[in-house]
LUMVEX-265920 format. One record per residue (C-alpha): x, y, z; residue in three letters. Coordinates in steps of 0.05 Angstrom, whole numbers, padded with zeros to 5 digits, always signed. Layout:
XYZALA;...
This chain:
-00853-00553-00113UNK;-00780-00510-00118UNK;-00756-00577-00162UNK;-00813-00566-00204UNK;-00802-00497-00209UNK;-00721-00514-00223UNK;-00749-00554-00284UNK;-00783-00498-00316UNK;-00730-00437-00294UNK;-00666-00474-00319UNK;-00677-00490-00386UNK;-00685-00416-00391UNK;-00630-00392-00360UNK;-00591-00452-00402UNK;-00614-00423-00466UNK;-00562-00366-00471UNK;-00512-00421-00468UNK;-00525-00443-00541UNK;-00506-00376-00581UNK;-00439-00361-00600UNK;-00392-00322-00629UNK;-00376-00274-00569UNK;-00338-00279-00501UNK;-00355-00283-00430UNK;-00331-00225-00391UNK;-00267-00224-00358UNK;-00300-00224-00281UNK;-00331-00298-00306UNK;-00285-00330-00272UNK;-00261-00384-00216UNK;-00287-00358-00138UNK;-00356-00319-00166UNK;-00408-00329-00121UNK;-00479-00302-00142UNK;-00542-00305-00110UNK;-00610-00299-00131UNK;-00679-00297-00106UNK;-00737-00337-00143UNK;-00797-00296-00112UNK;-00790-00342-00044UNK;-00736-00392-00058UNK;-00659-00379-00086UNK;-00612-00404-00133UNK;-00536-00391-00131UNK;-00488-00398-00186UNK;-00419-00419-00157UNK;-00365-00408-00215UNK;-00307-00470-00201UNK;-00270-00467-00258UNK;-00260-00427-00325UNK;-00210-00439-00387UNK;-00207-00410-00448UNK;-00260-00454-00480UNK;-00308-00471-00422UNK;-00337-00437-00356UNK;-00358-00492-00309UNK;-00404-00470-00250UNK;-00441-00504-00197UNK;-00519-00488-00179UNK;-00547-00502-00124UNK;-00629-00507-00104UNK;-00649-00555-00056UNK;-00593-00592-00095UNK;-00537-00571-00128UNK;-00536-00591-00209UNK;-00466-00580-00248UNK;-00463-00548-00312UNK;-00414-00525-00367UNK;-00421-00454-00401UNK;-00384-00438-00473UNK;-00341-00380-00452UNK;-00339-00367-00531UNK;-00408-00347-00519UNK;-00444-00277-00514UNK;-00493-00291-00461UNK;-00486-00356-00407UNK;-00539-00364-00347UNK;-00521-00299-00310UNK;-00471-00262-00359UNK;-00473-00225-00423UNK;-00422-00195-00459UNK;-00417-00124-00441UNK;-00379-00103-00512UNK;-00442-00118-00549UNK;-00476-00076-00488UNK;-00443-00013-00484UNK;-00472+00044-00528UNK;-00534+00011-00541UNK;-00593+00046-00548UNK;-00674+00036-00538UNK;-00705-00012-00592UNK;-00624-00026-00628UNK;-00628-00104-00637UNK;-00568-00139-00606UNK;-00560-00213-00636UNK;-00627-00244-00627UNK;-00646-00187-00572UNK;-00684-00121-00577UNK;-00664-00062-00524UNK;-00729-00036-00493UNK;-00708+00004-00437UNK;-00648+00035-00414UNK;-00640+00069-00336UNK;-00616+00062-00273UNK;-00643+00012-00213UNK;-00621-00010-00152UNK;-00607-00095-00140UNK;-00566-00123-00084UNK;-00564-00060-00046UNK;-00527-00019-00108UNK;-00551+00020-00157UNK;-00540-00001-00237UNK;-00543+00032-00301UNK;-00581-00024-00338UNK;-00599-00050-00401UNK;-00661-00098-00410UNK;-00665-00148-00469UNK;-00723-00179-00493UNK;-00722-00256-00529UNK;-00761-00314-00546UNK;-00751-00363-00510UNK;-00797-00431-00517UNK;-00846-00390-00548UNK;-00849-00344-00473UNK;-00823-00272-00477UNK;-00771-00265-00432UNK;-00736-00207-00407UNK;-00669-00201-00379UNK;-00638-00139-00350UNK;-00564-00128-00345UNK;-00513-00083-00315UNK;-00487-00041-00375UNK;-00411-00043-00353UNK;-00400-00112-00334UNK;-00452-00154-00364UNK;-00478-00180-00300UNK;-00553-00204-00299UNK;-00586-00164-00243UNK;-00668-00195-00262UNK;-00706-00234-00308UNK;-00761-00249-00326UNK;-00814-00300-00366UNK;-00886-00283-00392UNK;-00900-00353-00372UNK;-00951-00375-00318UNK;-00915-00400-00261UNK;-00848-00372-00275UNK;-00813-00338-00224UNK;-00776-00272-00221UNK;-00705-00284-00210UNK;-00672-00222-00182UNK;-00598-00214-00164UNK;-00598-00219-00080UNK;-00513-00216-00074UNK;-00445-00218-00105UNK;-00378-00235-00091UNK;-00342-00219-00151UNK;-00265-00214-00135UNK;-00247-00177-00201UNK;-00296-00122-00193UNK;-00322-00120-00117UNK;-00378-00146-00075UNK;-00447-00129-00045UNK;-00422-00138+00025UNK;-00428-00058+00051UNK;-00354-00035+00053UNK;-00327-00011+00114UNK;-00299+00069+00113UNK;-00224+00072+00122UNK;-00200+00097+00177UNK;-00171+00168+00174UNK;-00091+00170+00163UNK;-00045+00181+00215UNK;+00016+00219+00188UNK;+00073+00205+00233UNK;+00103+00270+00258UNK;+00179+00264+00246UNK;+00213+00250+00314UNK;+00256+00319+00342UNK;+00340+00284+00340UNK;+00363+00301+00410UNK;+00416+00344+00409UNK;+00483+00297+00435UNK;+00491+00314+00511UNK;+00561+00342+00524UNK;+00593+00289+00557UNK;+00617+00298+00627UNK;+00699+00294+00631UNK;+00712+00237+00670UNK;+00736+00263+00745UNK;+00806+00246+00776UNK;+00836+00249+00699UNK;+00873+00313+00689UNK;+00908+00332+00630UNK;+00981+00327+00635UNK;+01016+00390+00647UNK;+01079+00407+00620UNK;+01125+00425+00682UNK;+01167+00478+00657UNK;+01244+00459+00665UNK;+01278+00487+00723UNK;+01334+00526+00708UNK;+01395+00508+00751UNK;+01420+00556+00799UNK;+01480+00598+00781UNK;+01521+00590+00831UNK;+01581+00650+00824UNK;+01649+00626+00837UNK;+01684+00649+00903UNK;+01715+00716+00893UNK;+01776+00729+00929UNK;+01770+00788+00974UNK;+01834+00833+00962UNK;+01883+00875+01012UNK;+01842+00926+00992UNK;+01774+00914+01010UNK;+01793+00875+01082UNK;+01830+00947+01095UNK;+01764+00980+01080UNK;+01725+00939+01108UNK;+01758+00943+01174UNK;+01766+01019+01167UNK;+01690+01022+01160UNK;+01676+00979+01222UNK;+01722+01023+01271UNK;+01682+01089+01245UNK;+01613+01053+01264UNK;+01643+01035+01335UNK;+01670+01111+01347UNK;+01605+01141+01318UNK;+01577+01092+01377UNK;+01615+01113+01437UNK;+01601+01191+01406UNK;+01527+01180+01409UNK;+01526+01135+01480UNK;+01572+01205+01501UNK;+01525+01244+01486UNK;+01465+01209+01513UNK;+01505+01206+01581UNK;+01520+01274+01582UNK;+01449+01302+01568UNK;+01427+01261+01625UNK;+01486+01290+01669UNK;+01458+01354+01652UNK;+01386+01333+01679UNK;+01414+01311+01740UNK;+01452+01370+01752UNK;+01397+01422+01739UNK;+01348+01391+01787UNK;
């Protein structure tokens, strides 16, 4: 049933391919992985390689089918090009495409501020909605019996984000500026003295022997017999006070 299904959607989605004379958007590019949802099945649209000529992208249903985009184009399988798409308003034709609506809706867990473009396509009326800023299909759909809506599920689109929920950053730490310690004063190492300066002893004088004149060994002499007669005058004395002790008792 899905391959059946496959054979109807793809030729669809392949139809873009054919117009030219516009350019894929930048994001088109090697490592885009987008997934979407055909009411209960999906499709995903691998892009492997892109050069300036050519997008090449794998997709993958219950198989996975190769195909080649013209990256000279204005719309591919999942992509249109969001020059022609910005400042477009309700009922403007773009290329082949008439705008009919213009708002904002929420695919893949984000909300979009979308364009939708209806076509021809096989003689089914087919409308394609697209996110105004990067040109990404978010839904489509066919007025055809059978044909499935194809909304966008996820995205991992390296140039511009993806649909997996972003975690919050944690809050900054500011580094508080470390306090410099102050240098310790450094403890003078013990049993080292500074040298003192011993102060120069002077050498002592010593005053050349004077000879003693006549003079001076006459005085001198003269001097000690006047101390030994004040003696014997004094011990006189003495003796005689204690004579007259003795007598007056």
């Amino acid at each position: 049933m899905l391959s059946k299904i496959v054979a109807r959607i793809l030729p669809m989605l392949l139809i873009f391919v054919s117009v030219v004379s516009a350019t894929a958007p930048g994001w088109v590019a090697s490592g885009v992985v987008l997934e979407y949802s055909m009411d209960s099945d999906t499709v995903t649209f691998t892009v492997t390689e892109r050069t300036s000529t050519e997008v090449k992208v794998d997709i993958k249903t219950e198989n996975t089918y190769k195909a080649k985009e013209n990256a000279s184009s204005y719309a591919g399988q999942f992509w249109f090009d969001n020059s022609l798409l910005e400042g477009a308003s309700k009922n403007e034709e773009i290329e082949d495409y008439k705008v009919t609506d213009l708002g904002k809706e929420t695919y893949a867990g984000k909300e979009w501020d979308t364009i939708t473009l209806e076509g021809t396509v096989s003689g089914a009326r087919t409308f394609r909605t697209y996110d105004i800023e990067t040109g990404l299909m978010l839904k489509q759909t066919v007025s055809q019996p059978g044909a499935p809506v194809v909304t966008l599920n996820s995205y991992t689109i390296p140039d511009f984000g993806t649909s997996e929920p972003e975690e919050e950053p944690e809050p900054e730490v500011i580094d508080e500026p470390e306090e410099t310690p102050e240098p310790e004063e450094q403890p003078e190492p013990e049993g080292i003295s500074e040298p003192v300066e011993e102060e120069a002893e002077e050498p002592d004088v010593v005053a050349p022997p004077q000879e003693e004149s006549v003079g001076d060994v006459i005085a001198d002499e003269e001097t000690e017999d006047e101390e030994e007669s004040k003696s014997c005058l004094t011990g006189a004395i003495l003796l005689t006070l204690l004579g007259f002790v003795f007598v007056k008792r």
